[in-house]
C-alpha positions in Angstrom: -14.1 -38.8 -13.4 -13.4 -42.8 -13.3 -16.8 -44.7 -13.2 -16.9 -46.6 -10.0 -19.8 -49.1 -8.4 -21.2 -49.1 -5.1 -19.1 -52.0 -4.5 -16.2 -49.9 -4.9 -16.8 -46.7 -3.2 -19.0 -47.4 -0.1 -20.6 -49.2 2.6 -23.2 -51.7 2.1 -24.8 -53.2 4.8 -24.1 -56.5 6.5 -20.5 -56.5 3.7 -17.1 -55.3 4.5 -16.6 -51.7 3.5 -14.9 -50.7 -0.2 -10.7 -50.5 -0.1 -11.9 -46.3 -0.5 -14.3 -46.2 2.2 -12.1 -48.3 4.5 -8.8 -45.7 4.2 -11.1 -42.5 3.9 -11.9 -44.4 7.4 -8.6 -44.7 8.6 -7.2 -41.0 6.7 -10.0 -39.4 8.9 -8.6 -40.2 12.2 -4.9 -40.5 12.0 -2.7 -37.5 13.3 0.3 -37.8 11.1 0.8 -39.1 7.5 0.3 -42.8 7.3 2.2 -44.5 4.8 1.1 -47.0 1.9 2.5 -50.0 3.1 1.5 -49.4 7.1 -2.1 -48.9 5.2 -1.7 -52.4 2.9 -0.8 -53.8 5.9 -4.1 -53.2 8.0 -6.3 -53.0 5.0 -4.4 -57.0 3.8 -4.7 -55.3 0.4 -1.3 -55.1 -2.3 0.6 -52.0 -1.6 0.2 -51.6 -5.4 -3.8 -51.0 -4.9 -3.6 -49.1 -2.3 -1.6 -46.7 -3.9 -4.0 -46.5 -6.9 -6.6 -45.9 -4.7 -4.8 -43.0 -3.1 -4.2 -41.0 -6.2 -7.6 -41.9 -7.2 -9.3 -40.0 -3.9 -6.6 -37.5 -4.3 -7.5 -36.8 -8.0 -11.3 -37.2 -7.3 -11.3 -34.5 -4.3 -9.6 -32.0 -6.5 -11.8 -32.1 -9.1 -14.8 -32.0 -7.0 -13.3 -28.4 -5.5 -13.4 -30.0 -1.7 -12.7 -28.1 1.3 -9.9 -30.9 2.3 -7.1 -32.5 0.5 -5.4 -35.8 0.3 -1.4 -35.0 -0.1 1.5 -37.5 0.5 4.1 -35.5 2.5 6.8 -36.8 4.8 6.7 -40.6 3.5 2.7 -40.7 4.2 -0.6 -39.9 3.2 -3.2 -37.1 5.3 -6.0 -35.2 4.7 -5.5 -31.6 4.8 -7.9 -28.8 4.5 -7.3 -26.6 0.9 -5.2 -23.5 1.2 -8.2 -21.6 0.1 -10.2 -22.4 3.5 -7.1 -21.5 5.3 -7.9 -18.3 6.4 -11.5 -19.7 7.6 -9.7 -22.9 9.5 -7.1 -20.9 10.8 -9.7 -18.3 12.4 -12.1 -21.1 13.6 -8.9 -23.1 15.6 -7.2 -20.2 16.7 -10.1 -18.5 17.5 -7.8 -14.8 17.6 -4.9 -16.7 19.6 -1.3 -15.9 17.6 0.8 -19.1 17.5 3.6 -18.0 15.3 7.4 -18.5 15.7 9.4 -15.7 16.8 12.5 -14.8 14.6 15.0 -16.3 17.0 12.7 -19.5 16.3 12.9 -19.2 12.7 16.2 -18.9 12.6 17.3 -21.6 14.7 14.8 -23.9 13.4 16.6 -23.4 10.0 20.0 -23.9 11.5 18.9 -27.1 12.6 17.4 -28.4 9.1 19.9 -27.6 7.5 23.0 -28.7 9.7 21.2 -31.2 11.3 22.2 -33.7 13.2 23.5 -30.4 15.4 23.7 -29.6 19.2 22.5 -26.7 20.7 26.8 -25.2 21.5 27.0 -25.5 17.9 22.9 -23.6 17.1 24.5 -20.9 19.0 28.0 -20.8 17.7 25.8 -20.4 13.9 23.9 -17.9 15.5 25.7 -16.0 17.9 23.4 -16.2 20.8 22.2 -18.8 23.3 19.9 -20.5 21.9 18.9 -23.0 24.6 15.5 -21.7 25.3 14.5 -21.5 21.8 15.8 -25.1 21.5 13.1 -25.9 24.5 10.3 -24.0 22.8 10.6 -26.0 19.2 11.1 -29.3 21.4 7.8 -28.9 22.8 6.2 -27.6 19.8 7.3 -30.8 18.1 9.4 -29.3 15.5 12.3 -30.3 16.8 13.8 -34.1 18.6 16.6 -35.8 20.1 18.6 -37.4 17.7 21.4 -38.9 19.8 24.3 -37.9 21.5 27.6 -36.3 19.6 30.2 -39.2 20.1 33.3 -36.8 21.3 31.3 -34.3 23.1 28.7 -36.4 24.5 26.1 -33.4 23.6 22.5 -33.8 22.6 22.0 -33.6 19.1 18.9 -32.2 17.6 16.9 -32.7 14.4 14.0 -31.7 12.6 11.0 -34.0 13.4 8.6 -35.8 10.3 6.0 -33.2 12.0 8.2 -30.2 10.8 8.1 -32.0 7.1 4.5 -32.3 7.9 3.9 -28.5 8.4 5.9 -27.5 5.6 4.8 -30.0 3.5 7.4 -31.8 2.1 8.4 -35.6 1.8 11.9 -35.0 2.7 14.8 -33.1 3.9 16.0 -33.1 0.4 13.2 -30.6 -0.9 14.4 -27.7 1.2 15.9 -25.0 -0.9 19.2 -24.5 -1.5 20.8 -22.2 0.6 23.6 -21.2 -1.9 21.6 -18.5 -3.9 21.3 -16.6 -0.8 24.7 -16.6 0.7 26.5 -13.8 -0.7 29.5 -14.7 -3.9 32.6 -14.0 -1.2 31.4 -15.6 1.7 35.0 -17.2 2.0 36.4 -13.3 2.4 33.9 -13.3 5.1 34.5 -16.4 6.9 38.2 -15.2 7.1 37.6 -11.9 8.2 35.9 -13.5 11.2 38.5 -15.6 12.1 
């Protein structure tokens, strides 16, 4: 582990707190990943540094085996609790309430990420239901937003929200999986078959 002073790392009194202590500060209380350069701007500190610094903590709460995290996902940084106290956190919030998606959820919610920008004719036209109450339900949850209106149609169109990157932890549409391994070799045939 680096060797830091007390200058560095904390709070002393009557002196402005270390760059660490001040964004374990602000990383405590924000609700959604904060990104380096909203952070350099509040902190007045070079974007450079305060991307150092965020490895650093990252690196340094591994290695001390934590019970929380510090991950950049979805163009930001957040603390997260450790998939091994998962089981524990998700018992102590939920307290035995069940929050998961149904499968018509799932499904549309993947319709959308990976079509997106997409309206909710076209969800179902994928799917092969109506899928306007499912749209509702991942609106609220916060999975799902407005993203306009289709230009010829003048439907609402629908994408995933930085919260859904959030919850599956990635930094970007782009690290979703490919879909092609799991669509089946003829899937042409299959499309004209339909038609």
């Amino acid at each position: 582990m680096q060797q830091t002073s007390p200058e560095d790392t904390g709070v002393t009194a009557g002196s402005e707190p270390s760059l660490r202590a001040a964004l374990e500060a602000i990383l405590l209380i924000v609700d959604e990943p904060v990104a380096e350069v909203t952070l350099a701007q509040v902190l007045e500190r070079p974007s450079r540094k305060i991307a150092e610094a965020l490895a650093g903590l990252s690196a340094e709460y591994t290695e001390a085996g934590r019970g929380f995290d510090l991950r950049e996902v979805a163009g930001g940084w957040r603390l997260y609790t450790r998939a091994e106290c998962a089981a524990l956190v998700e018992r102590f919030v939920r307290d035995g309430q069940q929050a998961r998606l149904t499968q018509a959820a799932l499904e549309t919610l993947a319709v959308v990420a990976y079509r997106q920008p997409v309206s909710r004719a076209r969800v179902a036209a994928v799917r092969g239901v109506n899928s306007d109450g499912v749209m509702r339900t991942l609106t609220a949850r916060g999975l799902v937003e407005e993203a306009g209106t289709d230009p010829e149609s003048q439907a609402v169109l629908y994408r995933t929200s930085s919260y859904f990157l959030e919850r599956l932890g990635l930094r970007s549409l782009e690290e979703l999986p490919a879909l092609a391994p799991f669509l089946p070799d003829d899937v042409e045939t299959l499309e004209e078959q339909q038609k």
